[in-house]
C-alpha positions as CSV (number, residue, x, y, z in Angstrom):
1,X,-22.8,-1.4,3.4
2,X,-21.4,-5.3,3.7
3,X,-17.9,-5.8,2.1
4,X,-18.1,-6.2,-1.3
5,X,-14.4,-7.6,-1.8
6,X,-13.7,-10.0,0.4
7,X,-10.9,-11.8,-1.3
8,X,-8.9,-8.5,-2.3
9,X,-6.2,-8.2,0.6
10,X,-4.8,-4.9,0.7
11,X,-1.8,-3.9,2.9
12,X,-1.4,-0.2,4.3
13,X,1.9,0.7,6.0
14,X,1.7,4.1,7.5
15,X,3.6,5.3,10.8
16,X,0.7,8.1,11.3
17,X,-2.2,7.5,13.2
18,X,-4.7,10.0,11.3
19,X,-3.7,8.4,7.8
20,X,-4.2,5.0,9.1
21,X,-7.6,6.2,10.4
22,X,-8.4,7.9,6.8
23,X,-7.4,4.9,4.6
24,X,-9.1,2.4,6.8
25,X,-12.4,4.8,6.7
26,X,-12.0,5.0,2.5
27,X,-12.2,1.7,2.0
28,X,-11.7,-1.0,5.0
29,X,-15.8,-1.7,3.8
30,X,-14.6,-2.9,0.8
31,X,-11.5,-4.7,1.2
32,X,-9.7,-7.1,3.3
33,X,-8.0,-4.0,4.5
34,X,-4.5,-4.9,7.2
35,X,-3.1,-1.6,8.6
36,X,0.8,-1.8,9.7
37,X,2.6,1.4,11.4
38,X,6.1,-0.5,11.1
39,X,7.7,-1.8,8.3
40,X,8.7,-4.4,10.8
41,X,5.1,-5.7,11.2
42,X,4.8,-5.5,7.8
43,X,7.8,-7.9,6.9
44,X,6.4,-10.3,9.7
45,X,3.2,-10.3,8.1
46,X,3.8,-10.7,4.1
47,X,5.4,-13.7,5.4
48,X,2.4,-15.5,6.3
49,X,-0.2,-13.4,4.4
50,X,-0.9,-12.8,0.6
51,X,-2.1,-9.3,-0.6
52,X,-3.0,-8.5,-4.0
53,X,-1.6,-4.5,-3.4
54,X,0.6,-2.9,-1.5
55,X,0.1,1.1,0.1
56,X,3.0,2.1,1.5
57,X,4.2,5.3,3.1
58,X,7.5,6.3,2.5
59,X,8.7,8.1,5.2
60,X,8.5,5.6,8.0
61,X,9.5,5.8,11.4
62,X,12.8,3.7,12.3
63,X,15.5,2.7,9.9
64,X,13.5,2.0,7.0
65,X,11.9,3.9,4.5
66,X,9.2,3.1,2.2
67,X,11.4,2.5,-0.5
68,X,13.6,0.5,1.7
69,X,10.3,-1.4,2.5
70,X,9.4,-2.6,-0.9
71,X,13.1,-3.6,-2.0
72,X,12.5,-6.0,0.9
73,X,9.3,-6.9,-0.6
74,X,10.3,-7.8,-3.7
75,X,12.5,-10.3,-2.4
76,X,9.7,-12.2,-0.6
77,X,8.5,-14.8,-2.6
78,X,5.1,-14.0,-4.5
79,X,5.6,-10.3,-4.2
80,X,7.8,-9.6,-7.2
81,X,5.0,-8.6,-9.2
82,X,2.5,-7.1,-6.6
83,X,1.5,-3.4,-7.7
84,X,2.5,-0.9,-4.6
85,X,1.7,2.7,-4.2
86,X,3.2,5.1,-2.7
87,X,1.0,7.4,-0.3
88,X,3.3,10.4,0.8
89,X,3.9,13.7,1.4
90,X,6.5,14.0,-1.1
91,X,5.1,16.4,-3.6
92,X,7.6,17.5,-5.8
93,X,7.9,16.0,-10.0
94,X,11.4,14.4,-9.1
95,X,9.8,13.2,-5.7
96,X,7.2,11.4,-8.2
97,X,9.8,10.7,-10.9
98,X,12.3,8.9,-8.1
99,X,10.0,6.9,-6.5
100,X,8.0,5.4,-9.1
101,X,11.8,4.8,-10.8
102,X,12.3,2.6,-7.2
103,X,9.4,-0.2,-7.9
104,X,6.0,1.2,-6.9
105,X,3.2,1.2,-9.5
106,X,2.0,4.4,-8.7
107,X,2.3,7.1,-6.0
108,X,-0.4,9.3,-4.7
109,X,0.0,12.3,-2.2
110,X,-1.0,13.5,1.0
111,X,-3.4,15.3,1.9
112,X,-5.2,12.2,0.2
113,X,-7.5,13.2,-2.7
114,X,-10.5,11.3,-1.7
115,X,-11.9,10.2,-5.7
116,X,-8.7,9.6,-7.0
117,X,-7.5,7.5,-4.0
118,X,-10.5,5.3,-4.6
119,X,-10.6,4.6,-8.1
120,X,-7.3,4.0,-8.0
121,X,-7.3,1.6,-5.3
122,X,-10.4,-0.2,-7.5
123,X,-7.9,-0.1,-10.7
124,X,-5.0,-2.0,-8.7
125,X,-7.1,-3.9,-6.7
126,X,-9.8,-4.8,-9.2
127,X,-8.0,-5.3,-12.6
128,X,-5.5,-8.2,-11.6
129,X,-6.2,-12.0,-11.0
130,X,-5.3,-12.6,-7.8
131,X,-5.5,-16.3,-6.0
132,X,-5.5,-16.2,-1.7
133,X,-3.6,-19.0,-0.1
């Protein structure tokens, strides 16, 4: 199947090696996928590249969480407005309730369900204009 979305960029933070794997098997046919495991890579990165949404973990390796991650974000010019999702672990209603209270657009959990993961991903990725430079 050839990449249907070439100009979507899509940027997946995620310290684990087996999610990284997953998400780039989901949909790295589709998109312009780039797959960080430090939020440090990621900063270096958003610098130089434009992505129309954001997947972030939020419990990262190192000093910085997800959450963490995005404030940063935000502050990069171009990325005030860029919808990010949460992909964690963190199961609970006030889990849900604070992070989606912290920035991100919407917050899925692991163990990733495959369907919902997808169309979401086409919602945020699909439904926005979004100009590369």
């Amino acid at each position: 199947m050839e990449n249907c979305y070439p100009q979507k960029r899509i940027l997946y933070v995620d310290d684990d090696f087996q999610s990284r794997l997953l998400v780039e098997h989901l949909i790295g046919k589709f998109y312009d996928l780039t797959i960080c495991s430090t939020a440090e890579e990621a900063l270096q990165i958003l610098q130089k590249t434009r992505f129309c949404l954001l997947l972030l973990d939020i419990r990262l390796e190192g000093e910085i969480t997800g959450i963490e991650l995005l404030s940063e974000i935000r502050n990069i010019p171009g990325y005030k407005a860029t919808p990010a999702v949460a992909v964690t672990a963190y199961a609970f209603e006030e889990d849900k309730k604070y992070i989606l209270s912290s920035g991100f657009s919407e917050y899925i959990t692991k163990p990733i369900i495959l369907n919902r993961f997808k169309e979401m991903i086409r919602h945020y990725a699909e439904d926005q204009e979004f100009i590369s430079y």
